[in-house]
NUVEXZA-82616 format. One record per atom (N, C-alpha, C): residue in one letter; x, y, z. Coordinates in steps of 0.05 Angstrom, whole numbers, plus 5000, padded with zeros to 4 digits. Each point is the difference from the previous one (the first is absolute). Layout:
# NUVEXZA-82616
aXYZ
...
END
This chain:
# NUVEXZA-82616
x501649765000
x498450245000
x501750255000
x501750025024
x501750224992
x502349974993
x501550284976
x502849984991
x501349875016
x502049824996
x502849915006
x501849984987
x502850015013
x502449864986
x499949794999
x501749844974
x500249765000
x501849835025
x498649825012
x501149885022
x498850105025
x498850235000
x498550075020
x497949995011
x498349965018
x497150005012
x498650234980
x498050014994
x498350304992
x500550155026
x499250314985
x499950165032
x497150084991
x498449965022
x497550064990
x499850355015
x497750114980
x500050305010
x500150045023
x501450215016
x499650055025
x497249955015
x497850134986
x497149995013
x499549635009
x501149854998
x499849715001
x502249875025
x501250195020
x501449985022
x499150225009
x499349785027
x500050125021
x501650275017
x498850225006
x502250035005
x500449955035
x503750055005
x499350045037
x499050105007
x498349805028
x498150225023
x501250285011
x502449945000
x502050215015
x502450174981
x499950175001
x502850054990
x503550015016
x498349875017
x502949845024
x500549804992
x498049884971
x500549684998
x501850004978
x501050264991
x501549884969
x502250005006
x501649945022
x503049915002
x498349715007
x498649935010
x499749664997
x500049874968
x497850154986
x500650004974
x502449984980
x501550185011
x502450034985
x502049765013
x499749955024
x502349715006
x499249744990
x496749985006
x499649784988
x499449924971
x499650164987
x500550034962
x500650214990
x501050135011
x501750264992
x502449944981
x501649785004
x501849934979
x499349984976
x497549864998
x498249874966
x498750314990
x499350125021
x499350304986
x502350134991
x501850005015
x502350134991
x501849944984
x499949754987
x500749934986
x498350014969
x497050065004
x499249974977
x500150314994
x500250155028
x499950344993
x502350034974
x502449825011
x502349984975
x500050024975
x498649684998
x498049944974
x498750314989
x498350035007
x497950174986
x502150245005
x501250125001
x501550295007
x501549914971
x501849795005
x501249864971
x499050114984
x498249864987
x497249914979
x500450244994
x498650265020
x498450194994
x502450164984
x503350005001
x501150204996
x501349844973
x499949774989
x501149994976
x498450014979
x501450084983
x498750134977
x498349854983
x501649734994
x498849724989
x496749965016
x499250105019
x498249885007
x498150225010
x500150224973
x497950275008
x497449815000
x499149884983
x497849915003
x498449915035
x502249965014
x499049845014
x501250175029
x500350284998
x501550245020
x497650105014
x497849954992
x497850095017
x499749735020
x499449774987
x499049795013
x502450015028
x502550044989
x501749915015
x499750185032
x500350304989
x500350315026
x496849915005
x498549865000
x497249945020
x500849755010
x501049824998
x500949705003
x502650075025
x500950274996
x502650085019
x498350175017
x498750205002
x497450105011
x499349795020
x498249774997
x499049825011
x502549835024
x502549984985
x501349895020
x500850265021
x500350204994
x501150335018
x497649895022
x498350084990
x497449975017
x500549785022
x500949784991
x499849735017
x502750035026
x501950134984
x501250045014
x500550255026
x497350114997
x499050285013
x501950304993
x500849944979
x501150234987
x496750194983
x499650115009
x497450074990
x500550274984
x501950205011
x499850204977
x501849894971
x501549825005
x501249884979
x497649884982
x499449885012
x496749884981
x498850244986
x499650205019
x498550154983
x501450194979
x502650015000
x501250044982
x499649854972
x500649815013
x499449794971
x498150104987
x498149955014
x497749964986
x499050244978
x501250245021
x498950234990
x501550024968
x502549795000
x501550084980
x499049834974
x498949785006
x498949814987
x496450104994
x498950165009
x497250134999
x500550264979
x502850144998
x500550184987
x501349914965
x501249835012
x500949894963
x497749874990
x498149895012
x497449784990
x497550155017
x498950134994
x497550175011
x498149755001
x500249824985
x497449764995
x500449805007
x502350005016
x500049765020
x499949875018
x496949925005
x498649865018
x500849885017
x503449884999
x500249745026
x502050265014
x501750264986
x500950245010
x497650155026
x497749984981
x497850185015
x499249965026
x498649654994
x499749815024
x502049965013
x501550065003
x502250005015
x500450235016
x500250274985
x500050215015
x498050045013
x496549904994
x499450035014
x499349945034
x500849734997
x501449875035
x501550105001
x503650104994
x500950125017
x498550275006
x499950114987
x498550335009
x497349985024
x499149775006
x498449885019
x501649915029
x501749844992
x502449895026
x500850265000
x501850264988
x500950235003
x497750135016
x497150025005
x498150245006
x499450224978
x499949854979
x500550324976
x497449844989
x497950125011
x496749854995
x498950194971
x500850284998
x500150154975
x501149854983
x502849984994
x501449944982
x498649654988
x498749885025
x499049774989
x498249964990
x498550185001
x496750044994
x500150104964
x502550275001
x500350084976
x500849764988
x501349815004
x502149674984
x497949894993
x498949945023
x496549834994
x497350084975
x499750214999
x499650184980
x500949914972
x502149985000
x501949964973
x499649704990
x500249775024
x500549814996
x496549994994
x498050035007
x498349905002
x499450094961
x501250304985
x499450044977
x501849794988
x502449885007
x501649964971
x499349665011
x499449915019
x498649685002
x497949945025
x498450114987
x498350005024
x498949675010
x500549764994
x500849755008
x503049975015
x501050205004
x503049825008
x498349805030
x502149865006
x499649845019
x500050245029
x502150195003
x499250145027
x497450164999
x499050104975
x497250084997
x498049735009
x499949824987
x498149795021
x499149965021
x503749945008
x499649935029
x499750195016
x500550304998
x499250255011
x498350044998
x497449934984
x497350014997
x498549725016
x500349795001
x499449705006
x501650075031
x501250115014
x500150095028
x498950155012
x499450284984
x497850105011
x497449955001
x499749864977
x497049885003
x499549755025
x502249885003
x500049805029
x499950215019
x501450134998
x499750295028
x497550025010
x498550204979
x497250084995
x498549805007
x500049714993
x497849785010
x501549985023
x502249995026
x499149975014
x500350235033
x499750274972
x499350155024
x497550125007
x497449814979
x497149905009
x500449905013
x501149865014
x499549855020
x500550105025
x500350275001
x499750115029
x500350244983
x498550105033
x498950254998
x500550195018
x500350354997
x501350225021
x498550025020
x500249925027
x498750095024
x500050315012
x498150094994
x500750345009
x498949985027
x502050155012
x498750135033
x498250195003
x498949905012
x497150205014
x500750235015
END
């Protein structure tokens, strides 16, 4: 489902990990697979800067994005991304992407404006779904109780 290098796991879009409850937890993160992130950060930083493989320089600075992220480097992520959103305006797994981090960041504007975009240039992506198919579980079950006002 998502881009990979050959020999590698897919990295599936960020929106498809969890992220930590804490942000005390990403040095756990980083000791216990921090190496495989940082190693594929390699990979895709690679990828993204040789020339032979323009085609594939966006996939890569979001694929390096996604590991920054994992590794709780977060303005690095959003570097990426922003850089990979600017050479490819129409790219969806760029967008969906920025839009979780700009959500883990608190930048609820900047995500709403991403959301916006993504919803015109694929309004099926998969984080449109399941962002729609969660709130609708929301909504059914916050019928099921109701605001007690004080007298």
């Amino acid at each position: 489902m998502g881009w990979h290098a050959p020999g590698m796991a897919p990295l599936l879009p960020l929106v498809y990990h969890k992220p930590s409850p804490s942000p005390n937890s990403f040095p756990l993160t980083t000791t216990q697979g921090g190496e495989r992130y940082q190693s594929a950060f390699y990979v895709f930083e690679e990828m993204a800067q040789t020339p032979a493989s323009s085609g594939t320089a966006n996939k890569s600075l979001v694929s390096q994005a996604i590991a920054e992220l994992h590794l709780g480097r977060l303005p690095e992520a959003e570097s990426a991304l922003q850089q990979a959103v600017k050479q490819d305006p129409a790219d969806v797994e760029a967008i969906a992407n920025s839009i979780v981090l700009n959500v883990i960041m608190g930048k609820e504007k900047d995500a709403e404006e991403l959301r916006r975009n993504l919803e015109d240039l694929a309004p099926e992506h998969l984080l449109l779904v399941d962002l729609k198919e969660k709130s609708e579980a929301f909504d059914q079950a916050a019928t099921k109780y109701s605001a007690k006002v004080a007298s």
